[in-house]
N, C-alpha and C positions, 0 to 999 in steps of 0.2 A: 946175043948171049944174055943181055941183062931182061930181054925179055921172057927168057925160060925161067929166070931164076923168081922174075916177079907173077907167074901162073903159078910157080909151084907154093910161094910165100902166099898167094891169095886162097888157093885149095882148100892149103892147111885152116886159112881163118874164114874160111865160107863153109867150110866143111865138106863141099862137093867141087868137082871139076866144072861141073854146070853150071854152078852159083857162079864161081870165078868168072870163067867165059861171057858169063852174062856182066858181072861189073869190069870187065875189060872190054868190054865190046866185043867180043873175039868169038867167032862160031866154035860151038863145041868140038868139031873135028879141029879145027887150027889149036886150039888151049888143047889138046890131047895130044897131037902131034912136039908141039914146044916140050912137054914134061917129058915127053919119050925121049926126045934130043938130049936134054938133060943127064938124063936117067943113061944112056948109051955115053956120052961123053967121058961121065964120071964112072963108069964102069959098078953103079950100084941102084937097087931099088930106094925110095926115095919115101915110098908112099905105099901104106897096105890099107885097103877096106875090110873094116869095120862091119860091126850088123847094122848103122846107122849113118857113120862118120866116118871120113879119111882121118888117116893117122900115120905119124911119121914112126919110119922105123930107124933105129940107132942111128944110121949114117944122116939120114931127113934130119932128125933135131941138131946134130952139130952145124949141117946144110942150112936150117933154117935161121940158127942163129945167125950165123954170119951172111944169109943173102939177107936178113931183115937189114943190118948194119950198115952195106952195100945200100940196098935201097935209100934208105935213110938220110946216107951219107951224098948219095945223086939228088935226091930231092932238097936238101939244104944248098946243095953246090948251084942248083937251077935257080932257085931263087936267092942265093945271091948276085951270080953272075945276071939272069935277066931281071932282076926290081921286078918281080910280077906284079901285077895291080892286083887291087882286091876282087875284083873283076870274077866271078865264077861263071863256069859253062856248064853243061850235060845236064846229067836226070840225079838231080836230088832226090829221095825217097825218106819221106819223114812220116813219121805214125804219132799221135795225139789223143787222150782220151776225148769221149764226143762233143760232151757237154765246153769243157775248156777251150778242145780244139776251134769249135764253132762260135762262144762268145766274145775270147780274150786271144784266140792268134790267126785266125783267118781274118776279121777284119781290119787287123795292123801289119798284114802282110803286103800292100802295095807298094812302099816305097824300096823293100826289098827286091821284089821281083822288078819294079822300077832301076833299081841298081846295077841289077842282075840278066841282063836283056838275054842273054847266050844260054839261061841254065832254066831248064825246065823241072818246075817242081811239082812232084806227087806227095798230098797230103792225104794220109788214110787215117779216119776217127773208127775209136774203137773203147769200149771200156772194159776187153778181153788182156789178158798178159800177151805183149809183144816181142817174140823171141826173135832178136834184130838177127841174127846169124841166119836163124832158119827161114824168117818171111825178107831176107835180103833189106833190110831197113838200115839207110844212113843215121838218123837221128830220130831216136823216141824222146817226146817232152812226156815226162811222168809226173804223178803228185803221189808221195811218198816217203819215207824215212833218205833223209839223206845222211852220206857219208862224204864230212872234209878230205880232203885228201887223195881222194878216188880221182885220177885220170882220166876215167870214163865219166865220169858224171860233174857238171855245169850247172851249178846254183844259177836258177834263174829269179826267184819271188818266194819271199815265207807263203807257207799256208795257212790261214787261222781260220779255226773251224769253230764253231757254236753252236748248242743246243738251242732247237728254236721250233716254235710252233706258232700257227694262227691265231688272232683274238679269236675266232669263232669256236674254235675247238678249246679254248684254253676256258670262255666262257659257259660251255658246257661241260666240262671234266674239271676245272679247275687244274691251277701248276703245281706241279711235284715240289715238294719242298726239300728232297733227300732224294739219292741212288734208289733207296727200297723203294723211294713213291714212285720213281720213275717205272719202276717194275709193273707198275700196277696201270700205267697207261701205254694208249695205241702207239708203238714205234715204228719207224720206218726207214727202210738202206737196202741197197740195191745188193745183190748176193756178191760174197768175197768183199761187203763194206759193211757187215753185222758186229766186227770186233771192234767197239769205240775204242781207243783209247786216248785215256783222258787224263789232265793234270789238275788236280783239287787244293782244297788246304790242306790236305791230307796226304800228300802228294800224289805219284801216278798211279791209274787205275785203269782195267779194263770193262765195259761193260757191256755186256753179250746181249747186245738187239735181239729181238725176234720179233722180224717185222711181218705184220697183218699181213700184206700185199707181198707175194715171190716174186721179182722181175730181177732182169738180167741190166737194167736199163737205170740209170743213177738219176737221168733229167726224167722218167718216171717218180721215182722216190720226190723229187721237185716237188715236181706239181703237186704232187700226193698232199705235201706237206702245207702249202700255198694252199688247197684245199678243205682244207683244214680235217685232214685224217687220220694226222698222231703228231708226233714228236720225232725229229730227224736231227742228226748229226751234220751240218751243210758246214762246206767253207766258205768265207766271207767273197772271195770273186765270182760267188754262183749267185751268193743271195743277202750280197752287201745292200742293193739297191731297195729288197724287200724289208730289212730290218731299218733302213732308216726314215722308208716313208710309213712306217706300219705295220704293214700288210703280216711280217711276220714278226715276233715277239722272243727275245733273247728267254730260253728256260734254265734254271740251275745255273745263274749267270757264273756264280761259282768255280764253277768248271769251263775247261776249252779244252780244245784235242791239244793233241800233244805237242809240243815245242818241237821236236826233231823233224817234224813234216813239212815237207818244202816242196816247192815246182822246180821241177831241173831236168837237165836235157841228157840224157845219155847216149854216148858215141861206142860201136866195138869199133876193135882192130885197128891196123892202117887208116880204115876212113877217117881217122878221127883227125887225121894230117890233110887229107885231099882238099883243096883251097875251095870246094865249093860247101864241103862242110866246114873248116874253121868262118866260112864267110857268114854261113847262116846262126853257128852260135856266136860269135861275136854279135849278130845282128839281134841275135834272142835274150843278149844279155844286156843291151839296152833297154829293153820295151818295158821295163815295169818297176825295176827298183827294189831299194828296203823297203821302203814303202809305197805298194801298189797304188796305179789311182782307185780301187776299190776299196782298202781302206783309207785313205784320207778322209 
């Protein structure tokens, strides 16, 4: 019984009967079968589709609330009765933008999976929006506007960002001394990273890139910039190591991106309970600190 009521609890927050079946392990005829039990027991529909999404009907929301409760109330009672260990199992599914994912958490990820023998993890890099419901993602790490408070979202690292360009190009163009000068040289950001925004003496501001070079690709803008072929908005765990042997040059030290911008992890739904993801943000909330080792 409690397993019809957690296929139909997973539906509603997967959005499909397939998604479900896929994070229960459950072949889709068996997760179809269990809602129909359901659905006959209770003598009511539970669930109507949508042009895109399941959706509960009258009797489903009063249903959902209280099998959430249920559930809830099983899984607190399991772990206290069994002391589970921190111990996680199965297929973790975590997404990461590329450039971060590949410098700052794949190569701190061995003592975890070291910890972790039983739980197989998929790590997808992307620097596309990751919609965790629809591509079935336990944990996306983002760099973004955070929100205290949010349930779903896991301060992991500030992000400090700086204007910054090469000697080489800074020697041929000379440094912007103002916003308006800046106007007047080569910028560079990868599309959906053109709106700077920035905190001044003046305080916040935004300032609209229009970068030389169109790429979809942020460690493009990089190199661009290490190349010395404009002026780029960088955070300092991308190109902490370039500004302090040289290579690249703080611009408009003046300004830095915005304060509210942070690395942090965010969880939907139930998964944000299943012991192999509390395992892995607790584990993500060690690795870096107030203070990263990139800025030290």
């Amino acid at each position: 019984m409690l397993a019809e009521y957690e296929i139909f609890v997973r539906a509603l927050e997967e959005g499909s009967l397939s998604a479900a079946a896929r994070r229960l392990d459950l072949s889709p005829a068996v997760a179809s079968r269990r809602l129909a039990r359901l659905e006959d027991r209770l003598g009511v529909r539970l669930i109507e589709r949508t042009s895109r999404r399941l959706a509960p009907t009258e009797a489903g929301r009063l249903v959902y609330d209280r099998a959430m409760q249920l559930l809830d109330g099983v899984e607190d009672l399991e772990a206290l009765v069994s002391r589970r260990t921190t111990q996680a199992r199965g297929l973790l599914r975590v997404s990461a933008p590329t450039s971060f994912g590949r410098r700052r958490l794949a190569p701190l990820l061995t003592p975890f999976l070291d910890a972790h023998p039983r739980l197989t993890l998929e790590l997808n890099l992307s620097d596309a929006f990751v919609d965790l419901m629809a591509e079935d993602v336990d944990v996306a790490v983002r760099i973004g506007s955070y929100e205290a408070g949010d349930p779903a979202m896991h301060r992991l690292a500030p992000n400090r960002r700086v204007l910054c360009a090469a000697p080489s190009y800074l020697a041929e163009h000379g440094a912007p001394q103002t916003l308006d000068d800046l106007r007047h040289h080569a910028q560079l950001a990868a599309e959906n990273q053109s709106a700077w925004r920035l905190e001044g003496p003046d305080g916040p501001v935004t300032f609209r890139a229009r970068s030389r070079v169109r790429t979809n690709s942020s460690e493009v803008a990089r190199e661009l910039v290490l190349a010395g072929a404009g002026v780029a908005l960088r955070s300092t765990w991308d190109v902490g190591e370039e500004l302090r042997d040289g290579r690249l040059l703080r611009v408009l030290p003046q300004y830095a991106g915005a304060s509210d911008v942070a690395v942090f992890a965010l969880t939907a739904g139930r998964a944000r309970a299943e012991n192999r993801v509390r395992a892995f943000i607790d584990f993500l909330a060690g690795l870096y600190g107030d203070v990263p080792e990139w800025d030290k």
